[in-house]
N, C-alpha and C positions, 0 to 999 in steps of 0.2 A: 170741909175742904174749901168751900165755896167761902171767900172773905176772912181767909185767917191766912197766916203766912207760915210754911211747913217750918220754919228756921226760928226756932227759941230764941227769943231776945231780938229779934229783928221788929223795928217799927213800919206796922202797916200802911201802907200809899196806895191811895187806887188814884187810878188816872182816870182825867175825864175824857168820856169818850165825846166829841166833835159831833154837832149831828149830821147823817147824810144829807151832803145836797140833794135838793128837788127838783126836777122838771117839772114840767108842765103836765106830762101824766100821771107824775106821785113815784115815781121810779129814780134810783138814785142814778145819778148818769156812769155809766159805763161804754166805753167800745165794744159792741161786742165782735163788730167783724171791721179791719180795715175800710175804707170806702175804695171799690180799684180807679186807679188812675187810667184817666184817658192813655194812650199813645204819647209820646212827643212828636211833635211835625218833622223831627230829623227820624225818627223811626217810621211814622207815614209815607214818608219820603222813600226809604227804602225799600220797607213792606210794597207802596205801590209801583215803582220800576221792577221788583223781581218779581209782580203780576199776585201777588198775594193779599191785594187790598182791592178790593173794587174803588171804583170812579166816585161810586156815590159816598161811602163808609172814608175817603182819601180826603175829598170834598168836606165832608161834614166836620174832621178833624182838622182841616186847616181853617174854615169860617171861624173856628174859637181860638186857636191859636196864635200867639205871636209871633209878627214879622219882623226882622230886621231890613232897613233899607238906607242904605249909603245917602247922602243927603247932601245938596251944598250950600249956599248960600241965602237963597232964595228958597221961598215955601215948593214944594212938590216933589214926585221922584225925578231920579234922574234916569235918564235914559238910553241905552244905547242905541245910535243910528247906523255903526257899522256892522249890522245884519241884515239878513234877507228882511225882515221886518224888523220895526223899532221895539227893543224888547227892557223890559226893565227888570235888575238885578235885586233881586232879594234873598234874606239868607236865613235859614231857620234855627239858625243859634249866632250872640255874639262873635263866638268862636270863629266861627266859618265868614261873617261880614268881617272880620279882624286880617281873616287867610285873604280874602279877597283886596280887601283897601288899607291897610293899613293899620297900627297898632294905635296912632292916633289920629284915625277915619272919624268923620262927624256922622250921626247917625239920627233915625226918629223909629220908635216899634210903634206898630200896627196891627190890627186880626186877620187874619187871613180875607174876613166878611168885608171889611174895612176896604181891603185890597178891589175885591170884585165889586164891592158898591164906587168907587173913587178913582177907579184905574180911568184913563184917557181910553175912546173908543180909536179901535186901528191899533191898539201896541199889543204886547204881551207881554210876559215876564218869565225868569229866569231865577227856580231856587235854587239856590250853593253853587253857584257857577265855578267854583275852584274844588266843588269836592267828589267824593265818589260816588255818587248819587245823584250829578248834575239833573235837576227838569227843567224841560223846557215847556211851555205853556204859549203857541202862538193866539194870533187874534182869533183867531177863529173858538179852539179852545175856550179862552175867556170868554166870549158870546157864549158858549154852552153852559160854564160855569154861571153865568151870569141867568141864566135861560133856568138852570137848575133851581138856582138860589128863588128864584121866582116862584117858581111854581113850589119849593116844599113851602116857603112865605103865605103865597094866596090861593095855592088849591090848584 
């Protein structure tokens, strides 16, 4: 059986077989399990207004994440000053900076970490200010955000 072909009069072909790739442990590479994806910051977003995300686990998913922030002319965020405090607009999908400013809005993405290291002291900010999950984050907030990011940093 093994190297003849059951079919009389058929000429024999074997194929080469390819060799497995190698890793580095000697094992041919396989997936064996998906890797799970983080959250997205538009589902952190949700998860933590309907109280189902702690502060910290909310936090750590936006430091990696990226920001959308309206942009104009000039390097930095822009800002809004007609609120109780000066708060700056950010948006956790294109989508949502697009709902907000415009279809051809100028933009720069950012990390969340980015955000808390680089924000101006005294402002706050504001994700998806047009959507259903609006947050808002005053100054004070960011000082804790900021306060957090420290200490998992240096102990």
């Amino acid at each position: 059986m093994y190297g003849y072909d059951q079919n009389p009069g058929a000429q024999q072909q074997y194929a080469a077989q390819p060799p497995p790739q190698q890793m580095a442990g000697g094992y041919a590479e396989q997936p064996l399990y998906p890797e799970p994806s983080p959250p997205s910051l538009a589902d952190a977003v949700r998860a933590f207004t309907t109280g189902s995300l702690s502060a910290e686990d909310f936090q750590q998913i936006f430091a990696s994440s990226k920001v959308y922030c309206p942009r104009g002319d000039t390097p930095g965020f822009l800002a809004l000053h007609n609120t109780q405090q000066p708060v700056i607009p950010m948006f956790t999908t294109l989508k949502e900076l697009r709902r907000y400013a415009g279809k051809e809005s100028k933009y720069f993405v950012i990390t969340g970490a980015e955000v808390i290291d680089l924000l101006p002291t005294g402002y706050g900010f504001v994700l998806d200010m047009e959507g259903d999950h609006r947050m808002v984050f005053d100054a004070k907030a960011v000082e804790q955000m900021v306060d957090y990011a420290m200490r998992r940093m240096y102990g």
